[in-house]
N, C-alpha and C positions, 0 to 999 in steps of 0.2 A: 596288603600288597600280594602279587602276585608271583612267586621266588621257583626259577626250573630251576632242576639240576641235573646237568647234562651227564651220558654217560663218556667216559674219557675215552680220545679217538688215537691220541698220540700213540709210536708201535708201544708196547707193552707196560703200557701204563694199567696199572689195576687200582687204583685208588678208586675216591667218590668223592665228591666236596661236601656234602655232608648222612650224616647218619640215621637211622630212622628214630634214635630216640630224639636227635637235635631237630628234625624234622615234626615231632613230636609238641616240642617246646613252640619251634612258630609257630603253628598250628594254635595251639593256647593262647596263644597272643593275640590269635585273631585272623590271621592270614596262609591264606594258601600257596600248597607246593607240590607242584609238580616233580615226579619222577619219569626221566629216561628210560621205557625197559632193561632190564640190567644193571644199570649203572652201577647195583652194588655189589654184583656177585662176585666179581676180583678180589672183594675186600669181605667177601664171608654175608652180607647183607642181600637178603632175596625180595623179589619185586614185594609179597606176601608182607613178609616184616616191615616194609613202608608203609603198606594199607594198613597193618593191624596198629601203628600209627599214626592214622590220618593224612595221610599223602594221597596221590591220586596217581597212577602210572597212564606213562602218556608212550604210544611206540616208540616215535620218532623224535630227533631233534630238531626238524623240520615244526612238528608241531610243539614243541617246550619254547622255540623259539618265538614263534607266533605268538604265544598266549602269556609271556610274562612280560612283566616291568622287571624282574632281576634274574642275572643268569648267572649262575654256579658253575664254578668249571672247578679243577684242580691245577692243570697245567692251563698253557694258553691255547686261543682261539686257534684251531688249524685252518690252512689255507680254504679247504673245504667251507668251512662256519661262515667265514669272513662276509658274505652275499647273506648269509642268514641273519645279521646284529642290525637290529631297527634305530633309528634315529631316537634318541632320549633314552635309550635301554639301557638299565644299571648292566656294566658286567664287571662282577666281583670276582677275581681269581689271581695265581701268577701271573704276572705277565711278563718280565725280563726285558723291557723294547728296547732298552742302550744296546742289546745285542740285535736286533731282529728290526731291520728296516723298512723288513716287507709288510710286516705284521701293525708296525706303528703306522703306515701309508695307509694299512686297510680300514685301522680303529678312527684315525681323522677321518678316514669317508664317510664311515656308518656314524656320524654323528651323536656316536652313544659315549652314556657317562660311563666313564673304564676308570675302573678302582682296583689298585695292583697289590694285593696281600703284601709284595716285600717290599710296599714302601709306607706302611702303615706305620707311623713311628708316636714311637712316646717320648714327654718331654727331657728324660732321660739319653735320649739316644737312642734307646733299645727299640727292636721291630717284633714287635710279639707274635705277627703271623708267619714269620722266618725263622723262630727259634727254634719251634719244636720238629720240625722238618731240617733245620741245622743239628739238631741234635742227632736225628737220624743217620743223616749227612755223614757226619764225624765218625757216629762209631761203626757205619760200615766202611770207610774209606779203608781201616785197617785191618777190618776184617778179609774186605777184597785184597788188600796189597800184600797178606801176609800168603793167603791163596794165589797170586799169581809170582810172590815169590819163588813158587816150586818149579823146579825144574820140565817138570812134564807143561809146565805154564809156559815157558819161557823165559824163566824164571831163574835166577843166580844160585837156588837150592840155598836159601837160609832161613832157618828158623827163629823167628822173631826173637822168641823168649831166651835161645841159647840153651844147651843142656849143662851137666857139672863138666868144669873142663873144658868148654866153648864159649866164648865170650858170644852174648848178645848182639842181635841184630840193631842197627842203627837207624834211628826213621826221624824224620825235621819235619818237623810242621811247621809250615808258613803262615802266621796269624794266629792271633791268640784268642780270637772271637769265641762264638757257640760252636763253630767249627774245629776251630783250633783247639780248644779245653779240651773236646768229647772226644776226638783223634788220640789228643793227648796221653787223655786219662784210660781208655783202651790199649792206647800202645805199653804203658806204664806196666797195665794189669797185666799182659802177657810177659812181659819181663824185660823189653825193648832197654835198652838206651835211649832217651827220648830229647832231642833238643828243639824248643817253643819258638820262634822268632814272631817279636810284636814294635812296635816304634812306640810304644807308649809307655813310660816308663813307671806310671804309676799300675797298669796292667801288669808288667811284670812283675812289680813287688807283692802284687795281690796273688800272680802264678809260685812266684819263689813261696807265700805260706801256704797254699792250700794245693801244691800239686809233691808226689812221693819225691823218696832221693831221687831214684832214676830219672828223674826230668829235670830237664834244662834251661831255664830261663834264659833269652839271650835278647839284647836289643837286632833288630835285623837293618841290617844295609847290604848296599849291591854286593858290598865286598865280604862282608858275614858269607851270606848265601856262596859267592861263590869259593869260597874257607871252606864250607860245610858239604857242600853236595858231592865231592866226590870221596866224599869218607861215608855217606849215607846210601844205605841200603834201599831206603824207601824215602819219598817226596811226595808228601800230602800239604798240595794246595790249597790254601784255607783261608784266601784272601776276600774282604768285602769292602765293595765301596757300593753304600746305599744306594740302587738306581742307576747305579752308572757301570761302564763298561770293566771289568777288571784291568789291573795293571800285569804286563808281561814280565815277569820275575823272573822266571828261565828262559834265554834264549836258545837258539838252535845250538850255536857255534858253543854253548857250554856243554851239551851234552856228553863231547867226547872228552870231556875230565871225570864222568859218570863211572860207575863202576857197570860192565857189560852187564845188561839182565836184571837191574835195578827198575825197581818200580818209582814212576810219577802218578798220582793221583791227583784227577784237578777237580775238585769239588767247587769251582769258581767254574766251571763249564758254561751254565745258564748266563749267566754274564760276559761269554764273548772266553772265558777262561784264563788262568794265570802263567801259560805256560805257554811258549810262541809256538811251540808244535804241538797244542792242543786242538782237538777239532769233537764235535759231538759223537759219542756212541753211542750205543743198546743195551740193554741185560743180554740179546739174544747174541751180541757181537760185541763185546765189552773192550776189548782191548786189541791193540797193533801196535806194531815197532820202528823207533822213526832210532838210528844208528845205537842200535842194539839196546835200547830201552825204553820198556815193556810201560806203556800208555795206557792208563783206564781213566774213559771221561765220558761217565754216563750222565746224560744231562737226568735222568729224573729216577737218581740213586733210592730215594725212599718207595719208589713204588714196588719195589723189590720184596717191601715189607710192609705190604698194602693195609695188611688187617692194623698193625700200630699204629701205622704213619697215617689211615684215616679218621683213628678216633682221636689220637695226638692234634691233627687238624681242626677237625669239630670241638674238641675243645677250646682251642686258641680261636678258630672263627666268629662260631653261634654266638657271643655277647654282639661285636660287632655287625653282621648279616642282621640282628634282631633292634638295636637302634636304627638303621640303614630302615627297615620293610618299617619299624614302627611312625619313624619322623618324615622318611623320604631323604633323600642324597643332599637336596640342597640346604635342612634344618639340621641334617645330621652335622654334615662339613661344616655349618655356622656354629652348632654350638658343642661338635669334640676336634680340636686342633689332629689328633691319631687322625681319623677320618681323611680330613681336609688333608694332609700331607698323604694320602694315599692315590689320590687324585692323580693320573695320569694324565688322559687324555677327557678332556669334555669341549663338548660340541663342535669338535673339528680342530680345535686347540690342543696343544701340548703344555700341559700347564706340573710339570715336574721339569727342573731344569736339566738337570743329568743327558733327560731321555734328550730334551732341545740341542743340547749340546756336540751329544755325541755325532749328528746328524746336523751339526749346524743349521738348525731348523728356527724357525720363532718361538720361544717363550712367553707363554703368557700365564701370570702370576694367578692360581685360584683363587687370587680376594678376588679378583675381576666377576668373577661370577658370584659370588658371596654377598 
């Protein structure tokens, strides 16, 4: 098979979808890949170290597009690509469509097979190509909220940790996911007061042993949440529903029980976000103030930390990418259920229900193709 991989067009995405040693690995296996010029230099990777790999660099995406059967992306297809995706073309990447309806209207056009990393699931539950970029996710959410805590930020001037003598800063995380844990267990590490909200009650007896004193296990409801937030300094949004659009846990009219200058963090951004005055931002424009509380909702937080977040990637991807190029899309999805549940959009169809839904569109189940 024949596997491009694009370079990222989104503003300030530095990532890569994969690496030149995992480019390396196809390559062995048999199958060719194409590199983007550039595609890796945001993430420390030169066109050079893909050839001394066996890649091939291609200028254009005009031309990666042209010559594969699979496209690589890191984030999703931008409005720009959408004219470039061939009918039957695997594209393997985020995709997020329960938020983006322009973007799911372009993928049913191009009649191409669209296989969405964050809905790759295992029979567990678990989303293997979401975690390690959830991981990301988490322990900068408290990095950024503890930085725009400060006053010169716009910020209430609190020190997370607290000094002797100063009680500790207060920070609620909402969800106790791979989002939720890794917030968690950062805010802990600085010294926070930490209180976890999850609806799952065997989740939280698993947080109560393995998380320090300072964190708080709590069951969450409307009425928890609005108990808690205005005693909290920070609000780190850490909610997930597989595929589908997040749920609004903070509304507008609660903010003025907030503390002025309190940090929201929505890490649910890519999914439409958790917070009803959530809207997307930048690294280069990260945050604004909707009635005095201080908003950061960068949709593509790991690219911040391009060099970890692409080798993090390329680990969790390359097994997957490489039964994908080795069997083809449609032996892969018959014989790995993970696969098959990744399946968004094929041949015009929407065949994840979440995405069908949120757009009251048609469903059609991917055994149909199977």
């Amino acid at each position: 098979m024949i596997i491009g991989v694009l370079k990222e067009i989104k503003t300030e995405e530095n990532r890569v979808a994969m690496i030149p040693a995992g480019a390396e690995i196809l390559v062995h296996n048999g199958h060719t890949v194409l590199v983007e010029t550039g595609a890796g230099c945001g993430s420390g990777f030169s066109d050079a170290a893909y050839q001394d790999h066996g890649a091939a660099i291609l200028n254009t995406a005009e031309e990666i597009f042209a010559r594969s059967d699979m496209i690589m992306h890191v984030k999703e297809p931008q409005p720009s690509e959408y004219d470039l995706i061939q009918k039957d073309q695997i594209v393997f990447t985020y995709l997020h469509l329960a938020a983006d309806k322009q973007q799911t209207l372009a993928l049913l056009k191009s009649r191409a097979i669209c296989i969405a990393y964050e809905t790759i699931q295992k029979e567990d539950g678990s989303l293997p190509l979401l975690t390690p970029m959830s991981e990301v996710a988490g322990r900068m959410s408290v990095q950024e909220a503890a930085k725009y805590l400060e006053m010169s930020q716009g910020g209430l001037g609190v020190l997370l940790g607290g000094v002797t003598g100063v009680d500790p800063g207060n920070v609620l995380v909402i969800g106790g996911g791979v989002v939720g844990i890794n917030a968690a267990k950062m805010a802990c590490g600085l010294g926070a007061k930490v209180t976890i909200l999850d609806t799952n009650l065997d989740k939280l007896r698993y947080l109560s042993d393995i998380m320090p004193k300072n964190c708080f296990p709590l069951m969450s409801s409307p009425a928890a949440i609005r108990e808690l937030i205005p005693h909290a300094d920070v609000v780190i949004g850490a909610v997930l529903l597989p595929g589908a659009r997040a749920p609004k846990l903070i509304t507008k009219s609660m903010l003025a029980t907030m503390k002025q200058g309190s940090v929201l963090v929505d890490v649910a951004i890519d999914q439409g976000g958790c917070f009803e005055t959530s809207r997307p931002t930048t690294h280069k424009q990260p945050v604004y103030t909707v009635d005095g509380i201080v908003h950061y909702c960068v949709s593509n937080m790991p690219g911040a930390v391009a060099k970890t977040s692409t080798m993090a990637l390329t680990n969790a991807t390359l097994p997957y990418v490489l039964e994908i190029a080795d069997k083809g899309w449609l032996q892969a999805m018959r014989s790995n259920d993970e696969i098959a549940r990744g399946a968004n959009v094929i041949n015009g169809a929407i065949t994840y229900k979440n995405v069908a839904d949120a757009f009251n569109m048609t469903y059609t189940p991917v055994e149909k193709f199977l």
